[in-house]
C-alpha positions as a Python dict, from the first residue, in 0.01 Angstrom:
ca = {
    (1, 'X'): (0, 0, 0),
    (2, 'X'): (129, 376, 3),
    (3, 'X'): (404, 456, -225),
    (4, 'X'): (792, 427, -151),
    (5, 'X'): (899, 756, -12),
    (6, 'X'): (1208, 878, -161),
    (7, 'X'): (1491, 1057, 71),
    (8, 'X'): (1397, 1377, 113),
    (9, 'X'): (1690, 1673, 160),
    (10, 'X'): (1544, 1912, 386),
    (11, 'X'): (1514, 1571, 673),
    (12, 'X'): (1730, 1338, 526),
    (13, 'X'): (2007, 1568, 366),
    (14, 'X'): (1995, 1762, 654),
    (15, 'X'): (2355, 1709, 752),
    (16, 'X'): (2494, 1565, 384),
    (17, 'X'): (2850, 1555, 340),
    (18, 'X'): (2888, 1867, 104),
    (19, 'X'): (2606, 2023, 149),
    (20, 'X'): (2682, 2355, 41),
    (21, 'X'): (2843, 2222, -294),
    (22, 'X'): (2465, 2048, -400),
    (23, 'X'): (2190, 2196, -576),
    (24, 'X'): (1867, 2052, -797),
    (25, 'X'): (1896, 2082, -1184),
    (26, 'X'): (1614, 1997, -1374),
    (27, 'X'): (1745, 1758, -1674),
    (28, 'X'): (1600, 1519, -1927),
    (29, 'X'): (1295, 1466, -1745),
    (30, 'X'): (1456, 1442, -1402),
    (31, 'X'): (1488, 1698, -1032),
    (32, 'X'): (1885, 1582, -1029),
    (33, 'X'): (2046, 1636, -720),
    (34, 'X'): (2457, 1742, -833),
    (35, 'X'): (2702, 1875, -644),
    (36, 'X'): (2945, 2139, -810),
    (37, 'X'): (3308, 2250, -604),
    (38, 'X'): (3620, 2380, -729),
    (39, 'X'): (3799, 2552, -1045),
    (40, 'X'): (4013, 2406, -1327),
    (41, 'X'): (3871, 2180, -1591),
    (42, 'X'): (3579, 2019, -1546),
    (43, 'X'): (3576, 1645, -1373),
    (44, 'X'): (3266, 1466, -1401),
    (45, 'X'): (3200, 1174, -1081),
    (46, 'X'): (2996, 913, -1105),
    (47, 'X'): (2942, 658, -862),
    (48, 'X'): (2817, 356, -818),
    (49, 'X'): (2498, 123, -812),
    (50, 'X'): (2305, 162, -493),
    (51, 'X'): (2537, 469, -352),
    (52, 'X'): (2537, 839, -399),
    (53, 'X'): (2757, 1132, -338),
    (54, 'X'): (2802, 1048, -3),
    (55, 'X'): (3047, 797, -174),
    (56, 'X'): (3263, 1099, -281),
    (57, 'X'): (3268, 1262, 42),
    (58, 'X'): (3595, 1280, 136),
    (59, 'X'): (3730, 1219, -263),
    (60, 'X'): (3571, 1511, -383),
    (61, 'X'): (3732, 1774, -156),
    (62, 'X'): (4040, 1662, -283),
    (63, 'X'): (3961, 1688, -623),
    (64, 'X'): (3861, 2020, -607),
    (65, 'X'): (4155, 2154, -558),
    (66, 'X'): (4261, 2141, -889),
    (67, 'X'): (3930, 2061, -1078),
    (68, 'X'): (3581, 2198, -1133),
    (69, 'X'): (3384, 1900, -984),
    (70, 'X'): (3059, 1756, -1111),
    (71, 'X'): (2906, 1435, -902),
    (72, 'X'): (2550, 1375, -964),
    (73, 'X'): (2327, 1093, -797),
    (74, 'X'): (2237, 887, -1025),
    (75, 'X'): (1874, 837, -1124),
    (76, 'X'): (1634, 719, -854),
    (77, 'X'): (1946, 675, -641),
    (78, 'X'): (2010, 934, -325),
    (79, 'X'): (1823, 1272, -376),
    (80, 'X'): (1757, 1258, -791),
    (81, 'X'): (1436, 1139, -875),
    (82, 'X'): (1362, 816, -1039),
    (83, 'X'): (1227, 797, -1411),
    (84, 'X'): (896, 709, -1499),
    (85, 'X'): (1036, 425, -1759),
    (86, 'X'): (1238, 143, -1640),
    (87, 'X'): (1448, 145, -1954),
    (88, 'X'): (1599, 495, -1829),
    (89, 'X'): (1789, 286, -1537),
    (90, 'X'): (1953, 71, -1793),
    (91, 'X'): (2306, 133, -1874),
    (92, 'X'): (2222, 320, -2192),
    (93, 'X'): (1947, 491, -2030),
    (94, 'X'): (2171, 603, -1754),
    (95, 'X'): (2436, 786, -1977),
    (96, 'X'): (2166, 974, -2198),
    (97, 'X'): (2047, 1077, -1862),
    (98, 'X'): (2388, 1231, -1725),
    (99, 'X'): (2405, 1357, -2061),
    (100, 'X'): (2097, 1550, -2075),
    (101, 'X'): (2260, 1669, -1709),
    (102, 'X'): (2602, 1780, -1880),
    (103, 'X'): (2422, 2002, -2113),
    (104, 'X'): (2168, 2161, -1911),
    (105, 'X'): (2493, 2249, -1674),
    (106, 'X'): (2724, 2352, -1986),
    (107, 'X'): (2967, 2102, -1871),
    (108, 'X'): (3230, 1987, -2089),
    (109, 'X'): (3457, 1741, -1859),
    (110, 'X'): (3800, 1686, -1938),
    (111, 'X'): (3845, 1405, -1728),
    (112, 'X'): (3572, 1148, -1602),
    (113, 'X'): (3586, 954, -1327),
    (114, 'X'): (3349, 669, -1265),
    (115, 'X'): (3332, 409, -950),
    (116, 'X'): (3214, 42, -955),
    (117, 'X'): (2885, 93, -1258),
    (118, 'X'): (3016, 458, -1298),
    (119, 'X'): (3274, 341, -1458),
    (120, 'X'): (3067, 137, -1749),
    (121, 'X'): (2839, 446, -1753),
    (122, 'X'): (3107, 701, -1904),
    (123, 'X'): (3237, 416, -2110),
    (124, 'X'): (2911, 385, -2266),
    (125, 'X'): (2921, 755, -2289),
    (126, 'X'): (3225, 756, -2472),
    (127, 'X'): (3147, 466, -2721),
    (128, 'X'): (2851, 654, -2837),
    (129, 'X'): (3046, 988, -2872),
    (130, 'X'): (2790, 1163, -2591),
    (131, 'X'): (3146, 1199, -2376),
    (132, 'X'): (3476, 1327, -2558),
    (133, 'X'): (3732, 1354, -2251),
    (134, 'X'): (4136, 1359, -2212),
    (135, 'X'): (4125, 1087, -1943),
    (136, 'X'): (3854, 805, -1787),
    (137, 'X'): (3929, 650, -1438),
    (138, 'X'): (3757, 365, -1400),
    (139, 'X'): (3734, 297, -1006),
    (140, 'X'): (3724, -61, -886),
    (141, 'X'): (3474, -93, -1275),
    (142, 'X'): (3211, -330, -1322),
    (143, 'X'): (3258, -334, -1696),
    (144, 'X'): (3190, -651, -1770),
    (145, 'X'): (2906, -935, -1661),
    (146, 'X'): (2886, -1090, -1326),
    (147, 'X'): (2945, -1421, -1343),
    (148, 'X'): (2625, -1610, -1353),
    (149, 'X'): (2424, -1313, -1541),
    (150, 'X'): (2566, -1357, -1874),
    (151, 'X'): (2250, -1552, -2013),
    (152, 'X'): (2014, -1372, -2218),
    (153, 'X'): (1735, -1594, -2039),
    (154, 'X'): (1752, -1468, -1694),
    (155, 'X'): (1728, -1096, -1801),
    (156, 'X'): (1349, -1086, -1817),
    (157, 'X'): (1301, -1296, -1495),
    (158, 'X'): (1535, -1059, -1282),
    (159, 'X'): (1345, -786, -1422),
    (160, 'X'): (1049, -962, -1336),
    (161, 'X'): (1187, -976, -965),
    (162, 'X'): (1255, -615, -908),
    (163, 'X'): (973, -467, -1061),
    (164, 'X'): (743, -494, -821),
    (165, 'X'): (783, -267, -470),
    (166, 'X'): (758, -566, -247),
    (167, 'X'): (1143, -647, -248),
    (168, 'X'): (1280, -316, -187),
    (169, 'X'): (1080, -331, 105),
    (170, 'X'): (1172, -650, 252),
    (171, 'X'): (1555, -570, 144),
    (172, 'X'): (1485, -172, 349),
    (173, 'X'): (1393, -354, 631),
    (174, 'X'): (1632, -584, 681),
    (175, 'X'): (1881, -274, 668),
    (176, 'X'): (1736, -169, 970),
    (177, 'X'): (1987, -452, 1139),
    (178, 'X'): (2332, -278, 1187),
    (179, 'X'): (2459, -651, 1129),
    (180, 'X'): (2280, -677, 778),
    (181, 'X'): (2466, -324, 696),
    (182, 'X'): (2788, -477, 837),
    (183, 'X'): (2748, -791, 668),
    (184, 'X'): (2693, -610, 350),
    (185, 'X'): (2992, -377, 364),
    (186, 'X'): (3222, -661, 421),
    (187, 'X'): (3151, -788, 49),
    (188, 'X'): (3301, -502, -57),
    (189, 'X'): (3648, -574, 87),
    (190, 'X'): (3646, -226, 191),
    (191, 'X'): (3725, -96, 589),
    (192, 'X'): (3494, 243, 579),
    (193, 'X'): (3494, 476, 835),
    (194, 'X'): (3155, 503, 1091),
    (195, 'X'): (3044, 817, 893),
    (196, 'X'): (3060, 689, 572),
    (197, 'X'): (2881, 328, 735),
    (198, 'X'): (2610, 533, 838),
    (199, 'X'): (2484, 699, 514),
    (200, 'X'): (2560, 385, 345),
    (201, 'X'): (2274, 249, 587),
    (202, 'X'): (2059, 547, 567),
    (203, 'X'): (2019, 493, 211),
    (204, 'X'): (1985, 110, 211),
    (205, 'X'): (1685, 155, 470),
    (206, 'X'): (1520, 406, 218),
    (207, 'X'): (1300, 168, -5),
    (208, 'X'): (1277, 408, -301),
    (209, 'X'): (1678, 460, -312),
    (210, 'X'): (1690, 89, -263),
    (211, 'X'): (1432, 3, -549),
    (212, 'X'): (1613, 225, -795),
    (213, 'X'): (1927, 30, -728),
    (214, 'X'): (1739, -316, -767),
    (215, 'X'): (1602, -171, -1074),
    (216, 'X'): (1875, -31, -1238),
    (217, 'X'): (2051, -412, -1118),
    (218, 'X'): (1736, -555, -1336),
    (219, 'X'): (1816, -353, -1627),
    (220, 'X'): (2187, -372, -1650),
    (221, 'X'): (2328, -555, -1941),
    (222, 'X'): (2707, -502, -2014),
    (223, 'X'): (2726, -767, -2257),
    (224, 'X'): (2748, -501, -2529),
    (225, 'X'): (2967, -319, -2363),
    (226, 'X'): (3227, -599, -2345),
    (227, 'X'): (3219, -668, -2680),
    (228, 'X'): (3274, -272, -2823),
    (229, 'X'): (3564, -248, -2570),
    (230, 'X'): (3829, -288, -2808),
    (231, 'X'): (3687, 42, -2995),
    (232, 'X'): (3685, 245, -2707),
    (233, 'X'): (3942, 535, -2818),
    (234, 'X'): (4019, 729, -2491),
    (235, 'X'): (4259, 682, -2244),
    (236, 'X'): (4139, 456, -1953),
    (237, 'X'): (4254, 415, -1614),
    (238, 'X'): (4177, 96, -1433),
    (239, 'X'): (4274, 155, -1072),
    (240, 'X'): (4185, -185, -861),
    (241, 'X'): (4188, -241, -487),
    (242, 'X'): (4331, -573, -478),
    (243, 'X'): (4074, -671, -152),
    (244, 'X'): (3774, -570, -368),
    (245, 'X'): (3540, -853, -300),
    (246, 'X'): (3231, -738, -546),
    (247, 'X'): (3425, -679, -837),
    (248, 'X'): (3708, -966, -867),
    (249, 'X'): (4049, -752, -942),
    (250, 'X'): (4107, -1010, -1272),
    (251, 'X'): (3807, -800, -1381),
    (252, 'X'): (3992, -520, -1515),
    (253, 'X'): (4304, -794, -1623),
    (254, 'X'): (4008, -911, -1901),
    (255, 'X'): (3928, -520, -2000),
    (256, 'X'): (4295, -434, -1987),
    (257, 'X'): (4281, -686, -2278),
    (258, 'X'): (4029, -564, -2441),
    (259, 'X'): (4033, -193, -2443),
    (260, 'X'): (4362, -80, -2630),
    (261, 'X'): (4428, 262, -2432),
    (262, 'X'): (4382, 90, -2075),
    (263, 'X'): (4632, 136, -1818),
    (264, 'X'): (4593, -134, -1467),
    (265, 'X'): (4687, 59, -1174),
    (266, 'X'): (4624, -273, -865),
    (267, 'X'): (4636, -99, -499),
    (268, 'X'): (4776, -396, -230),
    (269, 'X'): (4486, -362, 105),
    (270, 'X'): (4234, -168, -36),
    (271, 'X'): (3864, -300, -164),
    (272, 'X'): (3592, -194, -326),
    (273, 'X'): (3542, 102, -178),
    (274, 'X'): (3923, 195, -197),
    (275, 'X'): (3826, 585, -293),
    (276, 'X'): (3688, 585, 79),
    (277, 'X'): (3934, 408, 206),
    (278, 'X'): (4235, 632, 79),
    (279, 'X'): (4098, 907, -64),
    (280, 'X'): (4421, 1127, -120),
    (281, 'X'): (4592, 817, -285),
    (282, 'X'): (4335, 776, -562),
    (283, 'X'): (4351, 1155, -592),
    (284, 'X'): (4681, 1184, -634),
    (285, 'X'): (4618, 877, -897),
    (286, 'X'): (4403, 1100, -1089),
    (287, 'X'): (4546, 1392, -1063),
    (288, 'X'): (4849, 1219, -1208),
    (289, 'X'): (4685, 1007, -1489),
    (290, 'X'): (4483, 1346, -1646),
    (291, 'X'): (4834, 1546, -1606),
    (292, 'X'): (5007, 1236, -1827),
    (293, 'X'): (4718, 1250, -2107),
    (294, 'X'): (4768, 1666, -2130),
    (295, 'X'): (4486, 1810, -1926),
    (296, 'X'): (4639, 2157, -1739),
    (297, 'X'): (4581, 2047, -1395),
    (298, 'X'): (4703, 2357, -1171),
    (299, 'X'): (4988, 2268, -903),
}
């Protein structure tokens, strides 16, 4: 069986929403794909499992109006290659690996701004001291376990599941159904626009971008997480669509409990994918949270 063929940018890039902000950095190990736009301090974007930068499309713009932007792919995910080691798709694997991006860019965010597993990634960040910023917004979060995945016994037989290439295959080709996309947007609460529907199945019918989410899925414990919340010392923005269907809105009521400098911010008609949805109303959110914890965000 030939190996899963990642996206490749000069085909599947071609016409990428922000092109000409995106180069390749070579970082811990990894080609990243990152896309830089703007002036003003630095705001490191992060989205979410099984996504890319194509997420940001329409947020970023807006953002970099008044901030120097940094959105990376994660690993394995859109146009940044995946890691030899499993472990590296883990949630401490993933923030040493935007880490080891920060440095080899020079980039010392102010604010950080993290969608759905995003969000846990710069927490993580910021719990081991990799991450020192003003301000996190945590978009729609999944900070805490799923329900159903808290047991320590299923972790090795999910693993077990998704590390193989078989799955990502069968899951690729069901994507090639515009009703399997459609069904699997709806989850999300979220009403996109047909752009933003199409990348979303572009990259679900890629096998290797869909492995690396399974993967990183296989590998993702927030248990720990959940339990250091209460020590987490920065500032922290939970901003909830109220329709989000993937991550249940009395989510961030349980970390709003837990982590003493959390703010809830709950958005009536908007879902998981809210920062698509209404771009300019979670960047006028952000703009307005960093401004309240002292960054100098220009007018």
């Amino acid at each position: 069986m030939t190996a899963l063929r990642a996206p490749d940018w000069s085909t599947d890039g071609r016409d990428w929403p922000n092109r000409e902000a995106s180069r390749f950095v070579e970082a811990g190990g990894l080609r990243w794909h990152v896309q830089i736009a703007g002036s003003g301090p630095a705001l490191l974007l992060v989205h979410g499992t099984g996504a890319s930068t194509h997420s940001f499309r329409d947020l970023l713009p807006l953002l970099a109006q008044r901030f120097t932007v940094v959105a990376p792919d994660l690993p394995g995910h859109g146009f940044t290659t995946r890691p030899a080691e499993p472990a590296h798709l883990s949630l401490p694997g993933m923030a040493a690996g935007v880490v080891a991006l920060l440095r080899a860019l020079g980039v010392v965010p102010e604010v950080a701004v993290g969608h759905s597993a995003g969000a846990a990634i710069l927490c993580r960040m910021c719990l081991d001291g990799m991450l020192q910023p003003r301000a996190v917004v945590s978009l729609n979060g999944a900070l805490l376990p799923l329900p159903g995945l808290r047991h320590p016994a299923l972790t090795p037989l999910v693993r077990g599941v998704v590390s193989g290439d078989w799955l990502p295959r069968i899951f690729a080709r069901r994507m090639e159904s515009p009703r399997e996309v459609e069904r699997l947007l709806a989850r999300t609460g979220s009403t996109i626009d047909e752009r933003g529907k199409d990348l979303y199945a572009r990259l679900s019918r890629n096998a290797s971008h869909t492995g690396a989410a399974l993967a990183m899925m296989g590998h993702w414990d927030t248990r720990p997480l959940e339990a250091e919340l209460p020590r987490l010392a920065v500032p922290l923005l939970l901003l909830v669509g109220a329709r989000d269907g993937m991550i249940l809105p009395g989510v961030a009521l349980r970390v709003r409990s837990l982590a003493p400098r959390s703010e809830l911010l709950q958005i009536s008609g908007l879902g998981h994918l809210a920062h698509e949805e209404s771009p300019q109303l979670v960047a006028d959110e952000i703009v307005a949270y960093a401004r309240a914890q002292g960054v100098a965000v220009p007018s």
